[in-house]
C-alpha positions, 0 to 999 in steps of 0.5 A: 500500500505504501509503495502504491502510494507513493509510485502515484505521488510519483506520477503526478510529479511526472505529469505536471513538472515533466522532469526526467531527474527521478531514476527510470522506473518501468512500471511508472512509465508505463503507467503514466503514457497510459493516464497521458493516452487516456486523458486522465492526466488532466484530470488530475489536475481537478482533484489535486488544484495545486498540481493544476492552476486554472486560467480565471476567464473575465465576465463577457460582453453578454454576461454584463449586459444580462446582469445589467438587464436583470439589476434594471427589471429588479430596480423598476419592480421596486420602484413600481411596488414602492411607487414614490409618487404615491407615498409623496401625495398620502403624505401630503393628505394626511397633512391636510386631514390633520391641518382642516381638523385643526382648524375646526377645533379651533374654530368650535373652541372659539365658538365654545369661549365667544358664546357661540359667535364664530370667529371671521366671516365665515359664509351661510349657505347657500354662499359658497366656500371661501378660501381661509387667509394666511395669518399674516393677511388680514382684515381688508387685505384678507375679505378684499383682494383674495376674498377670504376669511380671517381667522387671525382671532384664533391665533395665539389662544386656540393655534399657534399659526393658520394651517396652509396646504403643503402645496400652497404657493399662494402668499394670501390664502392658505389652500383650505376653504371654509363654510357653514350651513343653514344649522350653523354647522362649520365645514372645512375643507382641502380642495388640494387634496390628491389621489382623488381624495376628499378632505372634508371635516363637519361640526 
């Protein structure tokens, strides 16, 4: 056992450094023309990488563009799952519920102190909506020009500052409307709302 072991050390020697150094031995020739003519000389190689380096190819021109092609499907289904649009416009909405709840609290809370008068001039149905002005544009500027109401009463005591849309780029109105109807009940609204949502708050 310990001579065929090491007669098969001795072949891969022969195989992969080719030398002539070692003393002739017949049945080793032998032995190695016949792996040489069977092929399995190669092979060898496989079973024993320190006896055999392989050459390590580069990726191919096809191999990029196939990866490239699939990173691209995989980033679009994400972005379409994800849909960053979307999400933006919900946010924004939930802004707008809380900042038209805000307002109406406001407004019930001042009603509540003021003996149930309401704060501005808010128009009675059938009027329409009117927009509610900036804190910062009131009186004639507010009821004039924009054709709002003033709600700058509530600040200070019932709201730090009059809400305005996300999106408002206006420099008079905040982008919310406010109305009562027939029973005195206050409804303000965000016409802005996304999504084909409606943001409405009655009281």
């Amino acid at each position: 056992m310990v001579s065929f072991i090491l007669s098969f050390f001795s072949i891969l020697y022969f195989i992969n450094h080719n030398t002539s150094d070692l003393p002739v031995n017949p049945f080793l020739s032998v032995l190695k023309s016949r792996l040489i003519y069977s092929g399995k000389a190669e092979s060898i190689g496989y079973l024993f990488p320190s006896f055999h380096m392989k050459t390590r190819k580069a990726f191919t021109l096809i191999e990029l563009l196939l990866v490239i092609g699939i990173i691209a499907i995989l980033a679009s289904i994400v972005i379409v799952a994800i849909n960053p649009t979307k999400q933006l416009g919900d946010a924004r909405n939930a802004q707008r519920r809380s900042d038209v709840n805000t307002v109406l609290n406001a407004v019930y809370q001042y009603a509540i102190d003021n003996n149930g008068t309401l704060p501005g001039a808010i128009p009675a149905a059938p009027a329409a909506a009117k927009p509610v002005c900036l804190g910062t544009v009131v009186d004639a500027a507010c009821t004039g020009v924009p054709g709002g109401v003033d709600l700058s009463d509530l600040i200070g005591t019932y709201i730090v500052a009059v809400p305005a849309d996300p999106q408002n780029t206006s420099t008079d109105v905040t982008g919310y409307t406010i109305v009562q109807d027939a029973n005195g009940r206050v409804t303000v609204a965000a016409p802005s709302a996304e999504q084909s949502a409606t943001i409405s708050v009655t009281r």
